[in-house]
N, C-alpha and C positions, 0 to 999 in steps of 0.2 A: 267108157261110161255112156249111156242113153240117156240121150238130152235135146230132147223137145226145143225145138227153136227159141220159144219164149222166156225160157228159163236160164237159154245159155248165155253166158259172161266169157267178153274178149278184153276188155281193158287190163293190161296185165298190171298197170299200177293196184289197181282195185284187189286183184286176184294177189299181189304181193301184201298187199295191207291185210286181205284176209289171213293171209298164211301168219303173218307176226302176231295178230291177235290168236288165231288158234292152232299155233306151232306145236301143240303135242299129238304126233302124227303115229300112223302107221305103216311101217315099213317093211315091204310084200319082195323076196323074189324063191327064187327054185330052188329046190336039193334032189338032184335026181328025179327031175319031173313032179316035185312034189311043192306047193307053196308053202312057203314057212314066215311067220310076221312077227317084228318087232315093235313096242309100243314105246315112241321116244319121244322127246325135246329133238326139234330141227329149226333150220334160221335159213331163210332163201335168200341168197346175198347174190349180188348182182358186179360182175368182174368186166370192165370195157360194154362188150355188147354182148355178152352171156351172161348166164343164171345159173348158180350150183344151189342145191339142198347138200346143206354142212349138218354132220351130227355126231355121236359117238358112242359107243358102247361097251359092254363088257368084253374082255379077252376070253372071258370062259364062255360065251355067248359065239355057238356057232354059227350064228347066219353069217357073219363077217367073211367066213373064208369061203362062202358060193360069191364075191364077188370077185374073187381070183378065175372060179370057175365061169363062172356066166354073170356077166355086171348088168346084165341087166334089169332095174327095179320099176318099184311101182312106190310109190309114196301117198296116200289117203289122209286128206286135212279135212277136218270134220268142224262144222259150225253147229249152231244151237239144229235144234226139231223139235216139231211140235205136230199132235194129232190132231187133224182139222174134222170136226161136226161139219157132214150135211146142213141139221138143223141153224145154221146160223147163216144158209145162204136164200133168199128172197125166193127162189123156183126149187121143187124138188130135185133131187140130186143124191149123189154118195160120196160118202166121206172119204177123205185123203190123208193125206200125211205132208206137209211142208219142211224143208232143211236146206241148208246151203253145204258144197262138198266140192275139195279141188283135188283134182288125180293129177300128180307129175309122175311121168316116165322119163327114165334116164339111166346113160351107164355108171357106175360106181365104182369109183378106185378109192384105195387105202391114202387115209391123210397122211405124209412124212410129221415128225416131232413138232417141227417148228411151226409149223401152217396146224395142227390139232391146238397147241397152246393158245397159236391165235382165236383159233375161234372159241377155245375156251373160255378166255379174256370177255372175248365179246359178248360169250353167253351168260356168265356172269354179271357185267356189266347192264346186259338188260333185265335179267330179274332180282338184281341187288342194290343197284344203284340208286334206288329212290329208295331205300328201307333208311330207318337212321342209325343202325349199325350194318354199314354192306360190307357182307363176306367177299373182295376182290380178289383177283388173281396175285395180285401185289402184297396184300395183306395177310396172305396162308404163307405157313412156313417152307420154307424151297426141298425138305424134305419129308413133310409131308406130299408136296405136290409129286415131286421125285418118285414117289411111290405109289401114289395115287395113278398117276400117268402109265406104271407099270399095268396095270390094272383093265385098262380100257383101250380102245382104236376106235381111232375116228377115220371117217369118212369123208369123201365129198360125191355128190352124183349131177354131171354134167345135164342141166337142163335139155332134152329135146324136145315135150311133149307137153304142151296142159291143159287140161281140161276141165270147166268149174260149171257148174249150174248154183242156180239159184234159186229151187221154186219155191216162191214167196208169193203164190195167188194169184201171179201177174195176169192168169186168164180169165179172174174173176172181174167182174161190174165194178165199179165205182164204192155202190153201197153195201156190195157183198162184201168187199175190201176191207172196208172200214169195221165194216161187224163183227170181223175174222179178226181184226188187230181188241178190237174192245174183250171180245169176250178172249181170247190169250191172255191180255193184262188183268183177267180175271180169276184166271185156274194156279191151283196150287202148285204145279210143278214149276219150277224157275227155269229149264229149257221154253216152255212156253211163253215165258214173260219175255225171255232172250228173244223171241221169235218176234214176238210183239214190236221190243223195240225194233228190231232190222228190218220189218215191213213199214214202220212208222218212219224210218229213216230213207230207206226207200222212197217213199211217197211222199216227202219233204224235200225230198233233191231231184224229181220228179214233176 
């Protein structure tokens, strides 16, 4: 990915925090020299002093078995965007586009039974457990799951690569900054308001 110095993001706390809020990813690799992508739920968990992206899919879903052939993937986490006006910066100019984006590369092996359950658990766990009836892994019936489980593989893909930008304007002025978060808090798309607050947040920890 091209990424302009200013934009680019190393803190991999920050780059992990981003991935749990916007963990519905897209997952890129080859069939015969061909790119083929899956649109999934993934979870970046962190093992001693490595990183795997965990996730799972259908059995009938052939991208699974080009990781037998070439493991090698691309993973694409996508945060809010928003179309940025010239007209709201101090000096003439042309208009841009702002978004936040993390690319992990890594190899990809098949999850055994017992290590998919777990992380199914976990996945679970994080977008049910604050509901006031959560669907857990504990509380579905063991053969529904039993069968469910037929159904799907999971994966894990060995962290080697990441790379995040963030262009949130950082190259504009002071005032131009401020005018770019005001008028986003103002347009009807809710990507844009998303945008708003993450430059607001931005420049509050800043």
């Amino acid at each position: 990915m091209y990424i302009p110095k200013q934009f680019k993001v190393n803190d991999v706390e920050e780059i992990r925090e981003f991935v749990q809020q916007n963990s519905f990813a897209t997952l890129i690799t080859t069939k015969k020299g061909k790119p083929i992508a899956t649109h999934l739920p993934m979870q970046l968990i962190k093992e001693e002093d490595n990183y795997f992206i965990t996730g799972h899919m259908a059995y009938g879903n052939p991208q699974w078995r080009t990781f037998l052939d070439s493991a090698d993937t691309l993973v694409l986490f996508q945060g809010p965007h928003a179309y940025i006006s010239s007209s709201w910066y101090e000096q003439e100019n042309v208009p841009t586009w702002n978004y936040q984006a993390v690319h992990v590369y890594g190899k990809a092996a098949i999850l055994p039974k017992e290590e998919l359950i777990k992380d199914l658990t976990l996945l679970l766990e994080k977008y049910e457990g604050n509901r006031k009836n959560p669907v857990l892994w504990e509380t579905l019936s063991p053969s529904l799951l039993e069968k469910e489980l037929k159904g799907i593989v999971g994966f894990k893909i060995q962290v080697e690569e990441i790379q995040a930008a963030y262009k949130m304007s950082q190259n504009r002025n002071a005032t131009d900054y401020r005018n770019i978060v005001n008028h986003l808090q103002l347009e009807e798309n809710p990507t844009s308001k998303q945008m708003a607050i993450q430059m607001d947040k931005r420049l509050n920890n800043h």
